[in-house]
C-alpha positions in Angstrom: -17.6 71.2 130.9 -15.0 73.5 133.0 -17.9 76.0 133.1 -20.5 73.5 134.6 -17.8 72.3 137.1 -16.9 76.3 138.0 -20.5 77.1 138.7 -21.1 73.7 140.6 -18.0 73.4 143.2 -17.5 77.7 142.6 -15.1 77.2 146.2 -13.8 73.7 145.6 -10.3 74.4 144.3 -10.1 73.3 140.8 -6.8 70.6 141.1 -5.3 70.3 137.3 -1.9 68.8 135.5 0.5 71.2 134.1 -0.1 69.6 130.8 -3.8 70.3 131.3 -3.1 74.1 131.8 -3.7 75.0 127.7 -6.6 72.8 127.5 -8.8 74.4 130.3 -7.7 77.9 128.8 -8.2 76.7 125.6 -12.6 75.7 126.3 -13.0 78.4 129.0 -12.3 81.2 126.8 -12.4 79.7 122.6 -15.2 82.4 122.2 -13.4 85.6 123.6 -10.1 83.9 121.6 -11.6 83.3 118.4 -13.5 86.8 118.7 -9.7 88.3 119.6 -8.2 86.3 117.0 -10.5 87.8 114.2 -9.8 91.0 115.2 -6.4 91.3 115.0 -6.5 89.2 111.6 -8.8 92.2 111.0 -6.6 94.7 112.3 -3.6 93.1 110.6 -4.9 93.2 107.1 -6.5 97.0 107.5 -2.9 97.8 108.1 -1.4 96.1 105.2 -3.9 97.4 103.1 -3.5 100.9 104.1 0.6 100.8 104.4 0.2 99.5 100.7 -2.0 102.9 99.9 0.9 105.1 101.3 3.4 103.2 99.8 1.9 103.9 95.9 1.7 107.5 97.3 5.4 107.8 98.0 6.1 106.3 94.6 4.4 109.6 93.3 6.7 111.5 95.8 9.5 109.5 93.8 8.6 110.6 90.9 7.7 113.9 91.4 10.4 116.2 89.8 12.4 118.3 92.2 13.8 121.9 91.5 17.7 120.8 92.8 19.8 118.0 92.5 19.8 117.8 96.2 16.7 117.7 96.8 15.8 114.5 94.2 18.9 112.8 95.8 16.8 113.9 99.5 13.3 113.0 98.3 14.2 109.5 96.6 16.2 108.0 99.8 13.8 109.1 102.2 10.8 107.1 99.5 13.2 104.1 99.4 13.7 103.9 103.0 10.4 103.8 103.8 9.5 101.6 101.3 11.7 99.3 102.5 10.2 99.2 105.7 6.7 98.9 104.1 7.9 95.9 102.2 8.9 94.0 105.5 5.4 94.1 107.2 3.1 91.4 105.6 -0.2 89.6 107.5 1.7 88.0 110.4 0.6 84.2 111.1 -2.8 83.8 113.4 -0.7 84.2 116.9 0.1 86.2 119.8 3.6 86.6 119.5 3.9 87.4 115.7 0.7 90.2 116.2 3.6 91.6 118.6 6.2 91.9 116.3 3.9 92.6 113.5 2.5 95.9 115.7 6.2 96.5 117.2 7.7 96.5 113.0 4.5 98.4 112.2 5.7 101.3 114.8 9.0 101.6 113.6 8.3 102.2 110.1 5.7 105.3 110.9 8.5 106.4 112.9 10.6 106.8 109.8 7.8 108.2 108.0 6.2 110.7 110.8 9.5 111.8 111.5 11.7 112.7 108.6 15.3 114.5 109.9 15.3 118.1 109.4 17.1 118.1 106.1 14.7 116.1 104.5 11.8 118.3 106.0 13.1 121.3 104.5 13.7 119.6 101.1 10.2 117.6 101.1 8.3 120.7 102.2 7.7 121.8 98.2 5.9 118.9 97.6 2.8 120.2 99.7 0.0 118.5 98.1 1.4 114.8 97.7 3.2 115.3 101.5 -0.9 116.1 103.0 -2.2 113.1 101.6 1.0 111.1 102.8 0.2 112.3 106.2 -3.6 112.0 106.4 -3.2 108.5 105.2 -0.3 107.8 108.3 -2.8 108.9 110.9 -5.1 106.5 109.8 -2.1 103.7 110.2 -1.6 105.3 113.3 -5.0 105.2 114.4 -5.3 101.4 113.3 -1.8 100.1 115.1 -2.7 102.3 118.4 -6.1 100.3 118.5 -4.0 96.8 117.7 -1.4 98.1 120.6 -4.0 98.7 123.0 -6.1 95.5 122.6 -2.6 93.5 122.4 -2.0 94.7 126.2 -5.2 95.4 128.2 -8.7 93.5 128.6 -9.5 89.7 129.2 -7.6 88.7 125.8 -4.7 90.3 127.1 -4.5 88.1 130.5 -5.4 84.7 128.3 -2.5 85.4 126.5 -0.1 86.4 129.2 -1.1 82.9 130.6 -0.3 81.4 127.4 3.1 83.1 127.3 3.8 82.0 130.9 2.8 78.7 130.1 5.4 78.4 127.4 7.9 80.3 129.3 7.9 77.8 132.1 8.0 74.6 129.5 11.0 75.9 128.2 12.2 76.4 132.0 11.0 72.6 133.0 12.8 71.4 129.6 16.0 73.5 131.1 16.1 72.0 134.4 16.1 68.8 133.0 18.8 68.7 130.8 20.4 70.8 133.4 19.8 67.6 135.6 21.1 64.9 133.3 24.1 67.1 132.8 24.6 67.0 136.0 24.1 63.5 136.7 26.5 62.6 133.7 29.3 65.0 135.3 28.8 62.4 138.7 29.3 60.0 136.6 32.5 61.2 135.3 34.1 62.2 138.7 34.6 58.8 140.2 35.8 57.3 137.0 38.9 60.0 137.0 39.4 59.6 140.6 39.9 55.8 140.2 42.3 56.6 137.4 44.2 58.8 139.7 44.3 55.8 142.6 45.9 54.2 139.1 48.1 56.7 138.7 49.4 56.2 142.4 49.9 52.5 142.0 51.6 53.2 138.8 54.0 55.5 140.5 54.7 53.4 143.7 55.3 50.3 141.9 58.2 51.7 139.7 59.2 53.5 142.8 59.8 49.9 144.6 61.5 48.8 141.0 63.7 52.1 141.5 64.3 51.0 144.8 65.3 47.5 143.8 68.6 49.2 142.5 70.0 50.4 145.9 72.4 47.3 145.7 73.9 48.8 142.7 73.9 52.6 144.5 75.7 51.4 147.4 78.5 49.2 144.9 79.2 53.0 143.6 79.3 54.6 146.7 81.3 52.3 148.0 84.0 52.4 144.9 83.6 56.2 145.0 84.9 56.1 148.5 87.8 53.7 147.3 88.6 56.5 144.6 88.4 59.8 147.3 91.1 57.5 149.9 93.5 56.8 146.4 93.0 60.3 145.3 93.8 62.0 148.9 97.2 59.5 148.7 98.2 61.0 145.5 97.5 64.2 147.1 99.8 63.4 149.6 102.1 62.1 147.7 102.4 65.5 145.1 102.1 68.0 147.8 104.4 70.8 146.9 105.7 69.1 143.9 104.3 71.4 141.6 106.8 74.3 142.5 110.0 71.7 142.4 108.3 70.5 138.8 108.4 74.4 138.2 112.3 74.5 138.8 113.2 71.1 137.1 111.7 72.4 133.8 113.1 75.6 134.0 116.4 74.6 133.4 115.2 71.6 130.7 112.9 73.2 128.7 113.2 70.6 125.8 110.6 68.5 127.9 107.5 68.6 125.7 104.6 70.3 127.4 102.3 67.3 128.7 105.2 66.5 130.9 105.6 70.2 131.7 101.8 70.3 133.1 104.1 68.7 136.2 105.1 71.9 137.4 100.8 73.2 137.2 98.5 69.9 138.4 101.1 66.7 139.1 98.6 64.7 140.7 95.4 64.9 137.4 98.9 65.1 134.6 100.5 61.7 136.3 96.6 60.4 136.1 95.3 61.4 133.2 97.4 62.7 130.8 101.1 61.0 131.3 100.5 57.7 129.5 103.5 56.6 128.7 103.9 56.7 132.5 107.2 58.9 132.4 107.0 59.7 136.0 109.6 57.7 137.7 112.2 58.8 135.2 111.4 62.5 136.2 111.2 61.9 139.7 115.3 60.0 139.1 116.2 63.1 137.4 114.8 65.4 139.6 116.4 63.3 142.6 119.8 64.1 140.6 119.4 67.8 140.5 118.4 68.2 143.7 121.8 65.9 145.2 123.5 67.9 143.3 122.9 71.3 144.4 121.2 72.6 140.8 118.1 72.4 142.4 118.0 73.5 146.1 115.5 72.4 148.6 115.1 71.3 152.1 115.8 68.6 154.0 112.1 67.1 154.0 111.1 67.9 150.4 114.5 66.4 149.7 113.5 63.1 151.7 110.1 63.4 150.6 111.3 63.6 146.5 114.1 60.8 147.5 110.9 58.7 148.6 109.2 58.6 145.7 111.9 58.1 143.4 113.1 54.9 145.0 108.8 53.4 145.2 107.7 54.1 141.8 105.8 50.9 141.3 104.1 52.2 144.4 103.2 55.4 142.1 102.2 53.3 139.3 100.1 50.6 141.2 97.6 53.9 142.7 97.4 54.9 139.3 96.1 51.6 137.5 94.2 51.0 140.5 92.2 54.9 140.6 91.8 54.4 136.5 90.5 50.9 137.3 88.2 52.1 139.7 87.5 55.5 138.0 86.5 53.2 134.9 84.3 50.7 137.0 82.1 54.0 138.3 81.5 55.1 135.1 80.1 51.5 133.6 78.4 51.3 136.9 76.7 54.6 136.5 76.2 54.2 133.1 74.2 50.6 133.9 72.2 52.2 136.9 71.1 55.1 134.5 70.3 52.2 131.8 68.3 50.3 134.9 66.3 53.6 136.2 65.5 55.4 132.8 62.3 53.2 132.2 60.7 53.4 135.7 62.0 57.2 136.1 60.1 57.9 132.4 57.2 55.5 133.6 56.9 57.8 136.7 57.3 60.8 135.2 54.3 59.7 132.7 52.1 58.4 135.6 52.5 61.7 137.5 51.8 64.1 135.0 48.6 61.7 133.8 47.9 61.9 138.0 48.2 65.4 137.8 46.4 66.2 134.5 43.4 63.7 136.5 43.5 66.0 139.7 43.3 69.4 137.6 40.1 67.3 135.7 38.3 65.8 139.0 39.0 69.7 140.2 37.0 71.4 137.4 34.5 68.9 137.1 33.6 69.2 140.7 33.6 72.9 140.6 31.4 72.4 137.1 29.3 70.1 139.0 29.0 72.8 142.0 27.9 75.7 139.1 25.2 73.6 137.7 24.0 72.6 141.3 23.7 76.4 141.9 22.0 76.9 138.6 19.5 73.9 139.1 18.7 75.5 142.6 18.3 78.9 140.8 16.1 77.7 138.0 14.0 75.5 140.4 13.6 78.8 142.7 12.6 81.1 139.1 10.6 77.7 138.0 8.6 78.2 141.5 8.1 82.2 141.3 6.7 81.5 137.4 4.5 78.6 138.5 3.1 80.3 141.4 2.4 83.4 139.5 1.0 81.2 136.3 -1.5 79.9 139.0 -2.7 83.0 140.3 -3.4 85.0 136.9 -5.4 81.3 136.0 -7.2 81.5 139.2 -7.9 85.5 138.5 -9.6 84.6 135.0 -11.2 81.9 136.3 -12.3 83.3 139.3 -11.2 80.1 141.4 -8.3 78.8 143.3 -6.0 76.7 141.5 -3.9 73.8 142.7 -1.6 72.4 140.3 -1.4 68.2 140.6 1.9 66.8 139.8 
């Protein structure tokens, strides 16, 4: 039918479905095929045949018996190795790709036989007679895969199996680029999805943010009592500057104090707070005042006053002390109640930003995955093109007419 439509419209382009490629092929040339087909069944089983022949003659180079040890152990692994190459070529399935392989295994094991190494030259060389007829029968393997090489890659046969192979080549290209495409399309697909999660992840974080922010009453309570707590501490300060070195003298000359009160004469202000709980102070201060009035301890006029002071107001003393403990106390519960507050929205945060940022590092790779595969699909359209267009023009060389391919 393609032959009546050649030689009617011979310059009306012939305008075909890929699909359609095989079929045309497969009517304009069944005869030269079937006629190329036969042969290299031919071809195939003259070589089986005759490898068979020289593999029964290097069993008789097996066992012929050798004058060395050596040379046995030479002669027998050179027979097995090329038997075992023998073995592995058997009549190859009716197609163009296995007669390749078949021809391409059939060269590599007359390599090993035409071309023994040195050492096994020298040792094989005394067995003459058997050796000749081993290699009269390999040039007439030779002679038979030289003819199968040669009509595998030139005449008419040749370029309607090229056509063939592109044919199949660019099937398995057309299959690529599609699933190239839907992977593509699904990796779109995934992209918004993550970057909604991340606007999630956002809202997530700014709500417990405003929840965080909700708690600035309570901040500003502490502040405010810590600022309470630095004007008592700076009037205890005041109050045990340079007390420390009259402390120092007072216990020197009564050292059966026990040593919490002695801590006086090192930090007065943090042992009166913290560590004089029986709140011995004033009765130090009395004693102190004593030792000083009467000359045991000597001092100036102001530190005299100053000491004098203190003795006389020591509910004064006491009344800064509950009241910085008091206060000292109520930061701590207050801290301890804003940490309790924050720790849930602080750990929700922390969880929405690294779930943000785990999103981002995602939406990042899949768009640069996305990018890859965009190049590749642009590639393998661009390879897809060169194949087609050279497809076309080996078809419109055999059939002698131009070829437009329909999609």
């Amino acid at each position: 039918m393609f032959n009546s439509i050649k030689a009617a419209f011979s310059k009306e382009p012939l305008e075909i479905t890929f699909d359609q490629l095989p079929v045309i092929m497969n009517q304009e040339f069944a005869r030269e095929l079937a006629t190329y087909m036969q042969r290299a069944e031919r071809l195939s089983q003259q070589i089986v045949e005759t490898f068979s022949d020289l593999k029964e003659l290097l069993k008789q180079l097996k066992a012929a018996p050798a004058t060395t040890s050596f040379t046995e152990l030479t002669k027998n692994n050179f027979c097995d190795r090329a038997c075992e190459r023998i073995d592995a070529i058997t009549i190859p399935p009716a197609a163009w790709p296995a007669y390749r392989t078949f021809v391409g295994d059939a060269e590599e094991a007359m390599t090993l036989i035409n071309n023994p190494s040195l050492k096994e030259f020298k040792q094989l060389h005394q067995f003459k007679t058997i050796m000749t007829q081993i290699a009269s029968k390999a040039k007439t393997v030779d002679a038979k895969i030289i003819e199968f090489r040669k009509m595998l890659e030139t005449g008419t046969s040749k370029k309607v199996l090229d056509v063939f192979d592109a044919y199949e080549t660019i099937k398995e290209r057309q299959q690529e680029l599609a699933h190239l495409g839907e992977t593509i399309a699904m990796t779109e697909k995934s992209i918004p999805f993550l970057v909604d999660e991340v606007g999630k992840n956002d809202r997530e974080i700014e709500m417990n943010r405003l929840k965080l922010s909700e708690l600035h009453e309570l901040e500003i309570e502490i502040e405010n009592k810590k600022t309470q707590l630095d004007t008592l501490s700076k009037q205890l300060d005041q109050s045990f500057s340079g007390m420390d070195k009259l402390f120092r003298l007072f216990f020197h000359q009564h050292e059966t104090y026990e040593d919490t009160l002695k801590s006086y004469a090192v930090q007065p202000k943090e042992t009166f707070l913290l560590h004089d709980a029986e709140n011995r102070l004033p009765t130090l201060l009395a004693e102190l005042e004593k030792e000083i009035n009467n000359g045991a301890i000597d001092c100036d006029d102001k530190r005299k006053e100053h000491v004098s002071d203190l003795a006389k107001t020591p509910a004064m003393l006491l009344t800064l002390k509950a009241d910085y403990l008091r206060l000292r106390q109520s930061i701590q519960f207050l801290n301890q109640e804003l940490a309790e507050k924050e720790e849930p929205f602080l750990r929700a945060m922390r969880h929405a930003q690294e779930t943000k940022s785990q999103n981002e590092r995602q939406v990042e790779a899949l768009r640069e995955k996305r990018q890859k595969r965009l190049d590749d699909r642009q590639e393998a359209e661009r390879v897809l093109r060169a194949d087609t267009s050279v497809l076309l023009m080996s078809l419109s060389d055999l059939l002698n007419r131009e070829i437009v391919l329909r999609s």
